[in-house]
Biopython code that builds the backbone (N, CA, C, O; Angstrom):
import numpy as np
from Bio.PDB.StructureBuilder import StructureBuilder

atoms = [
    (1, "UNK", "N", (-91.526, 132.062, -42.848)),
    (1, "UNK", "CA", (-92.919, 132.090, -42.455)),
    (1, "UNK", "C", (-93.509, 133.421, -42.913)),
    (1, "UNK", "O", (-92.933, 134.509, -42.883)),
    (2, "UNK", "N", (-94.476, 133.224, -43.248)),
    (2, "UNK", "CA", (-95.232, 134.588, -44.238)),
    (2, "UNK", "C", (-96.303, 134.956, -42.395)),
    (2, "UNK", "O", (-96.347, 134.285, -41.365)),
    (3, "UNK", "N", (-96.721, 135.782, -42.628)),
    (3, "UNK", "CA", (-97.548, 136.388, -41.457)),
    (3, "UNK", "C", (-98.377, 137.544, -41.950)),
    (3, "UNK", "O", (-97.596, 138.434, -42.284)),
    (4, "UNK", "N", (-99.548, 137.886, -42.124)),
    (4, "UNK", "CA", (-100.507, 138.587, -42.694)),
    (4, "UNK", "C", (-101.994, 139.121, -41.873)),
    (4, "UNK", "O", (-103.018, 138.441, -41.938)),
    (5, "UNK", "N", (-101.937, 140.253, -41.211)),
    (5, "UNK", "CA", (-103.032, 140.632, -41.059)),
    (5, "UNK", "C", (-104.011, 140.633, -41.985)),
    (5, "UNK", "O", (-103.452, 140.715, -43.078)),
    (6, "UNK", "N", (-105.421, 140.576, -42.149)),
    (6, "UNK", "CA", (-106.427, 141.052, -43.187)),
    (6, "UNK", "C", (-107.639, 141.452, -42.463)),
    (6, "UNK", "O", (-108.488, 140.855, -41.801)),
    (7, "UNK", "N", (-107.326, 143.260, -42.986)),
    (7, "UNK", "CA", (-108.534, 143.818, -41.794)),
    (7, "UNK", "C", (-109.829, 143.614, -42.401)),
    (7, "UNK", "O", (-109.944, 143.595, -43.627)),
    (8, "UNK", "N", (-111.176, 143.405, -41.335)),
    (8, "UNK", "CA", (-112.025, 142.543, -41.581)),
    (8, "UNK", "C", (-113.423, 143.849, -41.682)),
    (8, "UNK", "O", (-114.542, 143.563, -42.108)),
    (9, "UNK", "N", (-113.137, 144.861, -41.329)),
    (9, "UNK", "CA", (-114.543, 145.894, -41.182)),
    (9, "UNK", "C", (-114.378, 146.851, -42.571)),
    (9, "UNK", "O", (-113.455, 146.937, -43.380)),
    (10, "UNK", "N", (-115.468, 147.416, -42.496)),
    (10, "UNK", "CA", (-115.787, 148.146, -43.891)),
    (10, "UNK", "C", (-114.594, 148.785, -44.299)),
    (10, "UNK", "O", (-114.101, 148.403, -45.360)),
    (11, "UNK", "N", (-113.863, 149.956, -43.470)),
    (11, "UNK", "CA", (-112.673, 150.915, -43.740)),
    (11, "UNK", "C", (-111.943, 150.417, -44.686)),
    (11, "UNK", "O", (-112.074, 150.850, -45.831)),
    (12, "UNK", "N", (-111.029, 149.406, -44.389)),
    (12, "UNK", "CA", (-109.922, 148.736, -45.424)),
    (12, "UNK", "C", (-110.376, 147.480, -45.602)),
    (12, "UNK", "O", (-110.790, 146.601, -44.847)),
    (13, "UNK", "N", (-110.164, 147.611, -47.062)),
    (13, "UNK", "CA", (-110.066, 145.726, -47.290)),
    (13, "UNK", "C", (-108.399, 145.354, -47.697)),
    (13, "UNK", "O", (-108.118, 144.845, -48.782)),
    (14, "UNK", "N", (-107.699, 145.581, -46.993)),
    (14, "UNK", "CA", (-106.356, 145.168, -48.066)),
    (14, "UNK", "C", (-105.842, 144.680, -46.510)),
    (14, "UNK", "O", (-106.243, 145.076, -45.415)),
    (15, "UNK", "N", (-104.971, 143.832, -46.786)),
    (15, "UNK", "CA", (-104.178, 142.907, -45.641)),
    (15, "UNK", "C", (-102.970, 143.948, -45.240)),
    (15, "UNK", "O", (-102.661, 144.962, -45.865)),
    (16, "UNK", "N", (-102.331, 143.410, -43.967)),
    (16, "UNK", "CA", (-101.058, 144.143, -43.720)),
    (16, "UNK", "C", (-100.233, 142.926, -43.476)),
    (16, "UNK", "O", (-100.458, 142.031, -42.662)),
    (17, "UNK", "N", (-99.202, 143.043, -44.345)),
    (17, "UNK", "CA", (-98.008, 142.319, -44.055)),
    (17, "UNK", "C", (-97.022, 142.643, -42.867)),
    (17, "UNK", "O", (-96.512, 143.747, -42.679)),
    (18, "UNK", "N", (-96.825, 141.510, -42.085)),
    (18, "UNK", "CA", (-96.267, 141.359, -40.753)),
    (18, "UNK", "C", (-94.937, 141.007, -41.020)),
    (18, "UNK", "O", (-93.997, 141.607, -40.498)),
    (19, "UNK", "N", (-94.773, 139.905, -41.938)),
    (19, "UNK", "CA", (-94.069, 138.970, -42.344)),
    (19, "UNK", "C", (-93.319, 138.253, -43.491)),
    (19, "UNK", "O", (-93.924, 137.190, -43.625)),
    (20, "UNK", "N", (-92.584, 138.286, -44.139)),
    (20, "UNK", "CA", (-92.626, 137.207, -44.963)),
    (20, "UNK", "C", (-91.107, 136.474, -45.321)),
    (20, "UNK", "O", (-90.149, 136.686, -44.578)),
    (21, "UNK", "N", (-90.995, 135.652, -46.449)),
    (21, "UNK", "CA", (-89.384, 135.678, -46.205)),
    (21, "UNK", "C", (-88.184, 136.357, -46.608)),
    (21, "UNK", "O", (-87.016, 136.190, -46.258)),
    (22, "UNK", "N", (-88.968, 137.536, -47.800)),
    (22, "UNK", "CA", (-88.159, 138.506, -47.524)),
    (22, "UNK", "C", (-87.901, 139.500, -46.897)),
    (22, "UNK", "O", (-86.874, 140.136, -47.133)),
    (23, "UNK", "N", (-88.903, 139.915, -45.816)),
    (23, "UNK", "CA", (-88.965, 141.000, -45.298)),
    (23, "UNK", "C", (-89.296, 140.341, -43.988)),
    (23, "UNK", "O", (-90.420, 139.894, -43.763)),
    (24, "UNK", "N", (-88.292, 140.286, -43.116)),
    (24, "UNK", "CA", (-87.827, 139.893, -41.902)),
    (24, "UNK", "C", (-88.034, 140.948, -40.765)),
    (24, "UNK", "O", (-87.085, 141.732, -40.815)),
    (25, "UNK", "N", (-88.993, 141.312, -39.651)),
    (25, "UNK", "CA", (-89.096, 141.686, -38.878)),
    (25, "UNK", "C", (-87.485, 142.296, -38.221)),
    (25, "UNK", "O", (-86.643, 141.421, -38.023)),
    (26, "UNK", "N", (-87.177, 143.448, -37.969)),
    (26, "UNK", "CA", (-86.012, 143.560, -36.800)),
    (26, "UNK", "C", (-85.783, 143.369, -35.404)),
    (26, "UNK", "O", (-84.735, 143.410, -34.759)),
    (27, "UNK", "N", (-87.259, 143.100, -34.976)),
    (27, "UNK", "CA", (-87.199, 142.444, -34.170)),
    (27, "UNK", "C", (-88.375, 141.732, -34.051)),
    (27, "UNK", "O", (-89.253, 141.583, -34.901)),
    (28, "UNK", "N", (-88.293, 141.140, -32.485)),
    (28, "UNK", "CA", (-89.815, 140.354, -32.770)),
    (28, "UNK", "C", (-90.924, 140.413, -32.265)),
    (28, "UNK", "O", (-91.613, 139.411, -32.073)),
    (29, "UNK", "N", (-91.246, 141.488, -31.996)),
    (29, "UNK", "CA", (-92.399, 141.924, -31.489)),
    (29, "UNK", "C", (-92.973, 143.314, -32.593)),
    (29, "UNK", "O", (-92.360, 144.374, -32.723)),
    (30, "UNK", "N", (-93.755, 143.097, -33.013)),
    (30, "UNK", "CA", (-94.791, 143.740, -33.817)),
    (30, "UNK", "C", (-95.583, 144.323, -33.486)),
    (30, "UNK", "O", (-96.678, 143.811, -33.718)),
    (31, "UNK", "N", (-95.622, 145.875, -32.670)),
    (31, "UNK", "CA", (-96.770, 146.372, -31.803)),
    (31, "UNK", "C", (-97.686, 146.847, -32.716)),
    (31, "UNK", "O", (-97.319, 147.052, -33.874)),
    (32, "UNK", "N", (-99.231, 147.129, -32.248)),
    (32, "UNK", "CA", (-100.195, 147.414, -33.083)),
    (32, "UNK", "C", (-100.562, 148.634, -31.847)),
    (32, "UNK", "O", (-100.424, 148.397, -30.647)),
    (33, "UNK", "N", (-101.088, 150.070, -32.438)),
    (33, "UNK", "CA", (-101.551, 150.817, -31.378)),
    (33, "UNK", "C", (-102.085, 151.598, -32.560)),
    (33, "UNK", "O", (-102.265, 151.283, -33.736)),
    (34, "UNK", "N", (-102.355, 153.144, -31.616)),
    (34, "UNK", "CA", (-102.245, 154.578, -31.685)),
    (34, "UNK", "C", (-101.078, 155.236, -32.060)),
    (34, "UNK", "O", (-100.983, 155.808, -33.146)),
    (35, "UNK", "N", (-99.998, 155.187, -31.070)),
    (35, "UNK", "CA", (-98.730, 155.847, -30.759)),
    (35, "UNK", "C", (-98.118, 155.682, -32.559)),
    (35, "UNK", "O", (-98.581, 154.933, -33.419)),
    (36, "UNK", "N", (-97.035, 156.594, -32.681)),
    (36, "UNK", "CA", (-96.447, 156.615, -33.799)),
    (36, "UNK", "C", (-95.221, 155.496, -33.905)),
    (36, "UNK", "O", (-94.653, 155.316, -34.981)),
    (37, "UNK", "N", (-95.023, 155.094, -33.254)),
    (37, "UNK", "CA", (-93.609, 153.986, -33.007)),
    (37, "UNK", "C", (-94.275, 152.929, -32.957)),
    (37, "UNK", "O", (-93.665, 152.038, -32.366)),
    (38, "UNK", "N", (-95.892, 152.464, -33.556)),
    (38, "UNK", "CA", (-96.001, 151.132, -33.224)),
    (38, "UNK", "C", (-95.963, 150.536, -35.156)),
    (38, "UNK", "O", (-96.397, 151.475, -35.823)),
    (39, "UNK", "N", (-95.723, 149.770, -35.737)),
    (39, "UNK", "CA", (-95.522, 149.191, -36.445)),
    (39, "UNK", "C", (-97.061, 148.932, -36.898)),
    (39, "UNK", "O", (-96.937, 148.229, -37.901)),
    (40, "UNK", "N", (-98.071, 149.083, -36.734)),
    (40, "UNK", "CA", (-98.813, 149.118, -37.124)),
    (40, "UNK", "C", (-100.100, 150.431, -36.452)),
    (40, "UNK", "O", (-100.195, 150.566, -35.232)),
    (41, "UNK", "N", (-100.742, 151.052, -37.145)),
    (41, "UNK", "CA", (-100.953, 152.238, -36.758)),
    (41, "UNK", "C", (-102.462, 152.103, -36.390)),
    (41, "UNK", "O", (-102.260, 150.904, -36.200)),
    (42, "UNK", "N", (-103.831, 152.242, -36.108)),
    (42, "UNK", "CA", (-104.662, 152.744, -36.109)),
    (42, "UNK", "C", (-105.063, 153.639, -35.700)),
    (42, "UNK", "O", (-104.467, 153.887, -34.652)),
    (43, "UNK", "N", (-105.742, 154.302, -35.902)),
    (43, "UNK", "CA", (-106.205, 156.142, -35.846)),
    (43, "UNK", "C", (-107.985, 155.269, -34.936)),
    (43, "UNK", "O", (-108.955, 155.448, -35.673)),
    (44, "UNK", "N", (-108.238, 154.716, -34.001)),
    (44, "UNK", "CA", (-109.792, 154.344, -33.568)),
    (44, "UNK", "C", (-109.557, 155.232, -32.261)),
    (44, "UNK", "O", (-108.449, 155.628, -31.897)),
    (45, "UNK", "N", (-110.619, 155.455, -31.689)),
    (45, "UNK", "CA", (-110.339, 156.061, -29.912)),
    (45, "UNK", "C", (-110.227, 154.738, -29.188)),
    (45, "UNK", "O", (-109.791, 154.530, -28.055)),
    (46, "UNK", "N", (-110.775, 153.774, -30.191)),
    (46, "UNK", "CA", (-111.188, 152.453, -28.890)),
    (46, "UNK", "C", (-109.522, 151.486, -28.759)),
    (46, "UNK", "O", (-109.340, 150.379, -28.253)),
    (47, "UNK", "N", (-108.831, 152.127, -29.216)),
    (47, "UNK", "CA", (-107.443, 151.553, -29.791)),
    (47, "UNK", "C", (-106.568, 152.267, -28.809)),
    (47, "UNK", "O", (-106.758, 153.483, -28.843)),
    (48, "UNK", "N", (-105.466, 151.791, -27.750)),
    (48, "UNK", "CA", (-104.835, 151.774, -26.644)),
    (48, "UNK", "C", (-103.415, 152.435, -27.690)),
    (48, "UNK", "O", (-103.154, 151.970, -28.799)),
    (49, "UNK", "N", (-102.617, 153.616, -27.015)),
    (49, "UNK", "CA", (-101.489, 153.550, -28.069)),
    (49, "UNK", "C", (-100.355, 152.828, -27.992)),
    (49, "UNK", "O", (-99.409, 152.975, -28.765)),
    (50, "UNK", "N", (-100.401, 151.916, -26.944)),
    (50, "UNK", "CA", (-99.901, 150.355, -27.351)),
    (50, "UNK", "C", (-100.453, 149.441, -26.882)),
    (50, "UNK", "O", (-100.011, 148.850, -25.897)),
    (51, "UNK", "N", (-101.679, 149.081, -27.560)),
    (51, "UNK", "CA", (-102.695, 148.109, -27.963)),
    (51, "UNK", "C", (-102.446, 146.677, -27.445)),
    (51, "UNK", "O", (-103.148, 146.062, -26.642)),
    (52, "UNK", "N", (-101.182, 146.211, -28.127)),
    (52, "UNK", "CA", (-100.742, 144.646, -28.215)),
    (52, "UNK", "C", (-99.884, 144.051, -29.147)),
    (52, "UNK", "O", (-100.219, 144.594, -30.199)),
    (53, "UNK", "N", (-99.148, 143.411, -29.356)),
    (53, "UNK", "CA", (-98.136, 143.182, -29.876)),
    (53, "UNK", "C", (-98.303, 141.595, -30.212)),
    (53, "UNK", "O", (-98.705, 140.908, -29.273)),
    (54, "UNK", "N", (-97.995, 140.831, -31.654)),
    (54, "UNK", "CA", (-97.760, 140.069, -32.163)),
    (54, "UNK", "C", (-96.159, 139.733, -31.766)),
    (54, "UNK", "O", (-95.418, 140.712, -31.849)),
    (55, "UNK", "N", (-95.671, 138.745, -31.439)),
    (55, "UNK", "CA", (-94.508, 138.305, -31.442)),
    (55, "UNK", "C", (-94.535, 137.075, -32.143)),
    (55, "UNK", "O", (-95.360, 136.229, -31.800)),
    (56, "UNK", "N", (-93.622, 136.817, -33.230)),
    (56, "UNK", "CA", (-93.335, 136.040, -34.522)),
    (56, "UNK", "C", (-91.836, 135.222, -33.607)),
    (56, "UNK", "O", (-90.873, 135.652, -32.971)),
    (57, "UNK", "N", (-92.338, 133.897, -33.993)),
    (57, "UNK", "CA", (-91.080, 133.108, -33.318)),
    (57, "UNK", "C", (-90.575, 132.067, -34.826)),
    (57, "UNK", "O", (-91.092, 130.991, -35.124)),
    (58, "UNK", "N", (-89.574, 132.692, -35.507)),
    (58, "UNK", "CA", (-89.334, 131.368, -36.746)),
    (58, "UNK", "C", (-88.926, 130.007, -36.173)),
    (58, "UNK", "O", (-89.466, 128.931, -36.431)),
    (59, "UNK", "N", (-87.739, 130.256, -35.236)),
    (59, "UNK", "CA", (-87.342, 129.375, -34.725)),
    (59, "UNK", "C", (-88.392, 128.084, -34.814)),
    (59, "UNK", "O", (-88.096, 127.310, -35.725)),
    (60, "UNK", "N", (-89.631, 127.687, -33.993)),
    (60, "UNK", "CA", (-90.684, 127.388, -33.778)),
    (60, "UNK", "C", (-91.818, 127.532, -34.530)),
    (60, "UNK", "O", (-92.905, 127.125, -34.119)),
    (61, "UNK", "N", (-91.683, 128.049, -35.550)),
    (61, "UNK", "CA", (-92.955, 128.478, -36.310)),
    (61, "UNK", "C", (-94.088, 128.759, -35.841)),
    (61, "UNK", "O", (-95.091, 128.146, -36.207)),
    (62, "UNK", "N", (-94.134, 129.987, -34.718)),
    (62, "UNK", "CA", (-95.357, 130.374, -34.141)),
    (62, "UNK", "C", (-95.334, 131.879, -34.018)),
    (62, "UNK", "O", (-94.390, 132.637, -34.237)),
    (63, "UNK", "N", (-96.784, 132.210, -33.554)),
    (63, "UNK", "CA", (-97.075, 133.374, -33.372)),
    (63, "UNK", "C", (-97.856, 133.733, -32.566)),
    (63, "UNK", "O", (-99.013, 133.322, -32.661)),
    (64, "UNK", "N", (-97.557, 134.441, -31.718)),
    (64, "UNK", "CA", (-98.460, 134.949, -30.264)),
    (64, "UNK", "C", (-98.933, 136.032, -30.592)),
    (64, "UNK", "O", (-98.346, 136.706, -31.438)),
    (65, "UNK", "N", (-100.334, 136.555, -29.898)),
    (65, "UNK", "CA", (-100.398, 137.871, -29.881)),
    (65, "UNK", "C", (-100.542, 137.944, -28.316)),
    (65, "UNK", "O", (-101.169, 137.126, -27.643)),
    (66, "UNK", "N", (-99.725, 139.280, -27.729)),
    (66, "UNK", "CA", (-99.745, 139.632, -26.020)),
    (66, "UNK", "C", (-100.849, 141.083, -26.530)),
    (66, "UNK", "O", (-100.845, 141.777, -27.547)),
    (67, "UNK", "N", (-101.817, 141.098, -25.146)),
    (67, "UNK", "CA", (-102.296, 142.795, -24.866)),
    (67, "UNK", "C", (-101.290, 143.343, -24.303)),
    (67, "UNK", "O", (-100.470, 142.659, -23.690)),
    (68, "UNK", "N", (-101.185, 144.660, -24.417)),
    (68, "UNK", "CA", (-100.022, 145.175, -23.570)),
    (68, "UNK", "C", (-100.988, 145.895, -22.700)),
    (68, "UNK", "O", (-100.665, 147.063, -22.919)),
    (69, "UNK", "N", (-102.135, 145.941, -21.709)),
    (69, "UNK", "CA", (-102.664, 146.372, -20.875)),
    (69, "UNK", "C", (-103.338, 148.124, -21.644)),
    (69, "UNK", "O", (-103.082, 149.324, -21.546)),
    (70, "UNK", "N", (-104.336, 147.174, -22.416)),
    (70, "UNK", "CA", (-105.371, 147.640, -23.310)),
    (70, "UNK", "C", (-106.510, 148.228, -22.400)),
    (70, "UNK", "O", (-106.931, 147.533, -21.476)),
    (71, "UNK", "N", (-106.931, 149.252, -22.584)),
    (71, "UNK", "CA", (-108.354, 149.623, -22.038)),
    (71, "UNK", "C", (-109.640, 148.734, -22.785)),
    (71, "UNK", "O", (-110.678, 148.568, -22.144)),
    (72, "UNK", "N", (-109.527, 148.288, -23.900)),
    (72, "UNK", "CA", (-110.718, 147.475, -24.759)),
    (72, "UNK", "C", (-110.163, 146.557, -25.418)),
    (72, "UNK", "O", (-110.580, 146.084, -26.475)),
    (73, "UNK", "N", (-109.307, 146.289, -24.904)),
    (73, "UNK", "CA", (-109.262, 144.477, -24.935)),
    (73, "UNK", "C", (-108.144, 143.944, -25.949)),
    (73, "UNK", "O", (-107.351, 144.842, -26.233)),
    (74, "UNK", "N", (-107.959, 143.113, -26.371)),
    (74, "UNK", "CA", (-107.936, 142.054, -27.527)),
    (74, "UNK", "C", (-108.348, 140.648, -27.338)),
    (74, "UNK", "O", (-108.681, 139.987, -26.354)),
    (75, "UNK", "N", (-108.242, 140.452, -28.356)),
    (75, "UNK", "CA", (-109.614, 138.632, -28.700)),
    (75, "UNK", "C", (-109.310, 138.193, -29.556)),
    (75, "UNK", "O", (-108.969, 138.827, -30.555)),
    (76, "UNK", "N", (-109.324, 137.193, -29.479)),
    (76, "UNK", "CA", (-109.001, 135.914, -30.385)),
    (76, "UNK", "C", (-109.804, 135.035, -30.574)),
    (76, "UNK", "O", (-109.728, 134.171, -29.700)),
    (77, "UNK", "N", (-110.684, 134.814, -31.453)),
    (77, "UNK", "CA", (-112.137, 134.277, -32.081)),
    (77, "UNK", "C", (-112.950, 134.687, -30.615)),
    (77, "UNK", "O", (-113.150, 133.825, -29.760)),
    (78, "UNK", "N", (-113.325, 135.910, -30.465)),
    (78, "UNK", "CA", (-114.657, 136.698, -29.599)),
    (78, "UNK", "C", (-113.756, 136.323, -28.136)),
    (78, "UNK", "O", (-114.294, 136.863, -27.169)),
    (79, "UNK", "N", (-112.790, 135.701, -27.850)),
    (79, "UNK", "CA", (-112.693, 135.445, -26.417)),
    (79, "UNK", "C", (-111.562, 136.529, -25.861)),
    (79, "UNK", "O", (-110.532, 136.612, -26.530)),
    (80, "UNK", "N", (-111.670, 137.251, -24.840)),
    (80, "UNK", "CA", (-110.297, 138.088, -24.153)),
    (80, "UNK", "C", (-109.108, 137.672, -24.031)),
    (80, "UNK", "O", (-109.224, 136.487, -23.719)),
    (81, "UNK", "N", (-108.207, 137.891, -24.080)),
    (81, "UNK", "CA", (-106.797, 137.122, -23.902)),
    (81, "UNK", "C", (-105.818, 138.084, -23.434)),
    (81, "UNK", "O", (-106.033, 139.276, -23.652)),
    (82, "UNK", "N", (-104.920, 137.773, -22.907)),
    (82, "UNK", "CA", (-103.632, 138.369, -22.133)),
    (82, "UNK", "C", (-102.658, 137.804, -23.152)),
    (82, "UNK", "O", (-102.073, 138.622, -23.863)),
    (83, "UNK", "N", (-102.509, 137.034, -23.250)),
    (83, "UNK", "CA", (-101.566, 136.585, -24.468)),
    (83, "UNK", "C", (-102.159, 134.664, -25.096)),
    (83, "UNK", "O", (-102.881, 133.727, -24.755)),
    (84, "UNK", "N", (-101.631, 134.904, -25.697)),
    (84, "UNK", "CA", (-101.923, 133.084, -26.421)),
    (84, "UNK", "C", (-101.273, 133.096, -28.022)),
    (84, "UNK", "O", (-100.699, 134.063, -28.523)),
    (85, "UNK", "N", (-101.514, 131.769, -28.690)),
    (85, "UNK", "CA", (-101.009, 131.890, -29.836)),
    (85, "UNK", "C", (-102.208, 131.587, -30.821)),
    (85, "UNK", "O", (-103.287, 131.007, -30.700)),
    (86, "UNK", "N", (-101.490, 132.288, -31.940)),
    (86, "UNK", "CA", (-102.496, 132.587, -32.934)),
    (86, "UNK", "C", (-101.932, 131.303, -34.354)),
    (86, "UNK", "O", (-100.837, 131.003, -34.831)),
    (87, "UNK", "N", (-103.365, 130.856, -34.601)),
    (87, "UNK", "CA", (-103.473, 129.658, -35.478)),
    (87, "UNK", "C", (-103.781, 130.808, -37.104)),
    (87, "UNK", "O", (-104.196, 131.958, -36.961)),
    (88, "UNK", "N", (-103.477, 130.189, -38.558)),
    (88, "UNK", "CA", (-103.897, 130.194, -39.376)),
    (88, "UNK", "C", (-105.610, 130.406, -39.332)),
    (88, "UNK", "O", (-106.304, 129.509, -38.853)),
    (89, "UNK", "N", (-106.222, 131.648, -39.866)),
    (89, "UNK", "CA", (-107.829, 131.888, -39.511)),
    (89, "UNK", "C", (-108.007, 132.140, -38.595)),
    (89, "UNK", "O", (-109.130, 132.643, -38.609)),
    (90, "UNK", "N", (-107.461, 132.156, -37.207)),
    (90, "UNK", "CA", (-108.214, 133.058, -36.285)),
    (90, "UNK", "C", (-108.809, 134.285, -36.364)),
    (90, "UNK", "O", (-108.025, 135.077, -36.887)),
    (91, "UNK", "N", (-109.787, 134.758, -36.093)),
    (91, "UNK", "CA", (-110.123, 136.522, -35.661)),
    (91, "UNK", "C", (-109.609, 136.779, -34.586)),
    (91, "UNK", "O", (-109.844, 136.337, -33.461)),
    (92, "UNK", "N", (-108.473, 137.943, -35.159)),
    (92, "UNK", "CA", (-107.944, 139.164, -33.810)),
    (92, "UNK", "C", (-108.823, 140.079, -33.465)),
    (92, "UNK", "O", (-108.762, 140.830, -34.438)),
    (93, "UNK", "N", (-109.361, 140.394, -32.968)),
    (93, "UNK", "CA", (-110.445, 142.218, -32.595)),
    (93, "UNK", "C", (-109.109, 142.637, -31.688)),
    (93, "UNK", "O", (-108.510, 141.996, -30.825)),
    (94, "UNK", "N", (-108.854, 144.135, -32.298)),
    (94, "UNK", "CA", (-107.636, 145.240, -31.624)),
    (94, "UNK", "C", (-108.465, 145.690, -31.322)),
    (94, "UNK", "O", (-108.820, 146.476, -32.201)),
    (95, "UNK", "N", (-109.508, 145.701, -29.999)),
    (95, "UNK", "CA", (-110.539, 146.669, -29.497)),
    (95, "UNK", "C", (-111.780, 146.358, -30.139)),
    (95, "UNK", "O", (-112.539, 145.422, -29.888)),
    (96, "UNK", "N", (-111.898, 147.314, -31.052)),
    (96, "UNK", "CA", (-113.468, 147.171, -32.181)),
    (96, "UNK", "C", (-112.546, 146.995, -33.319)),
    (96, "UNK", "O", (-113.268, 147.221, -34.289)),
    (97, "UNK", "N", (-111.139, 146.669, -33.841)),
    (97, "UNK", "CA", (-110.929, 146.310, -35.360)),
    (97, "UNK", "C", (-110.359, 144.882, -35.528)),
    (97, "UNK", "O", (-109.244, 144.448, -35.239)),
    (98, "UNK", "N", (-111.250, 144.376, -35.981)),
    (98, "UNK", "CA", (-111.005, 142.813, -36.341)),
    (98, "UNK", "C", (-110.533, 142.550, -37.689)),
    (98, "UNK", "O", (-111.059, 142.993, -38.710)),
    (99, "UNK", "N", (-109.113, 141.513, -37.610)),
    (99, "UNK", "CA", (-108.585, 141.156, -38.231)),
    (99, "UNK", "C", (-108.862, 139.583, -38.618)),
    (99, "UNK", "O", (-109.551, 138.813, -37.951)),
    (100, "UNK", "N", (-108.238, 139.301, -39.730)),
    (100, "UNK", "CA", (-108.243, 137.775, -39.899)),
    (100, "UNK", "C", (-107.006, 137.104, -40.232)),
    (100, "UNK", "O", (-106.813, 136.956, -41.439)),
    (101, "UNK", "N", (-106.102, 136.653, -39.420)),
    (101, "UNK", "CA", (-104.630, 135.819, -39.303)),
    (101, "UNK", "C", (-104.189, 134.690, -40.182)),
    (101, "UNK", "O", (-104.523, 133.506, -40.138)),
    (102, "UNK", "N", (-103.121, 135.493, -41.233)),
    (102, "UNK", "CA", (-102.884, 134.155, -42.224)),
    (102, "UNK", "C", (-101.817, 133.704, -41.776)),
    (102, "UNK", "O", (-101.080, 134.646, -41.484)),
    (103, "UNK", "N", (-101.258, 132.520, -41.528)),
    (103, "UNK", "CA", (-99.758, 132.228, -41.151)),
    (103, "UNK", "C", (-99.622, 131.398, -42.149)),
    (103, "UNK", "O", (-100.515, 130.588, -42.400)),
    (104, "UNK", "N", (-98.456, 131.469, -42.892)),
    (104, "UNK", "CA", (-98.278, 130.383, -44.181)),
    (104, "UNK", "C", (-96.810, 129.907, -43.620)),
    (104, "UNK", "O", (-95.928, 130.719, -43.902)),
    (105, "UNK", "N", (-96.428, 128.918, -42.985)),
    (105, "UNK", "CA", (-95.039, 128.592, -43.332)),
    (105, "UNK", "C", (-94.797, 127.204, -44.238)),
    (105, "UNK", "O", (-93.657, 126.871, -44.565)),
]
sb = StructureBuilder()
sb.init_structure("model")
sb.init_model(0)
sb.init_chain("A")
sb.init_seg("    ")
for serial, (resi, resn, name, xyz) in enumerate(atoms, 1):
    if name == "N":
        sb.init_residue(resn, " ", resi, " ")
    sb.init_atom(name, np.array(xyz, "f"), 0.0, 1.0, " ", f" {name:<3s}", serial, name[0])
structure = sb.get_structure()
């Protein structure tokens, strides 16, 4: 299963790879923050330094994203979420940085 962020605001246009089949996660949770130990980094104030975490299930071919008890949120097409799973095209917002979710398996 391929897995692909693609950040959606002016700053970057280039995707971040989560996933793919050669490059296998070590584990399965994929945190997105501040903090330096998260696997994916943003430098925003509105960004928690552990934000929320993608967890990649091959087994099942799915993908969740959990908040990990965010001060500004995460969303999944404009709505708040605690956790749920993420479809091919959804919009993630990590706070104020919105992504767009490719899942190819």
């Amino acid at each position: 299963m391929e897995v692909t962020l693609e950040r959606l605001d002016e700053t970057e246009t280039e995707g971040f790879v989560v996933e793919t089949p050669e490059f296998t996660l070590a584990k399965p949770e994929f945190v997105i923050g501040r903090a330096r130990d998260c696997q994916l980094q943003l430098t925003s104030q509105f960004i928690s330094r552990h934000h929320c975490e993608l967890i990649v299930d091959e087994r099942d071919q799915r993908v969740r994203v959990r908040d990990l008890g965010s001060q500004n949120g995460t969303y999944v097409n404009e709505t708040a979420v605690d956790e749920c799973q993420l479809q091919d095209g959804d919009c993630l917002r990590v706070g104020s940085i919105p992504f767009e979710v490719h899942i190819d398996s």
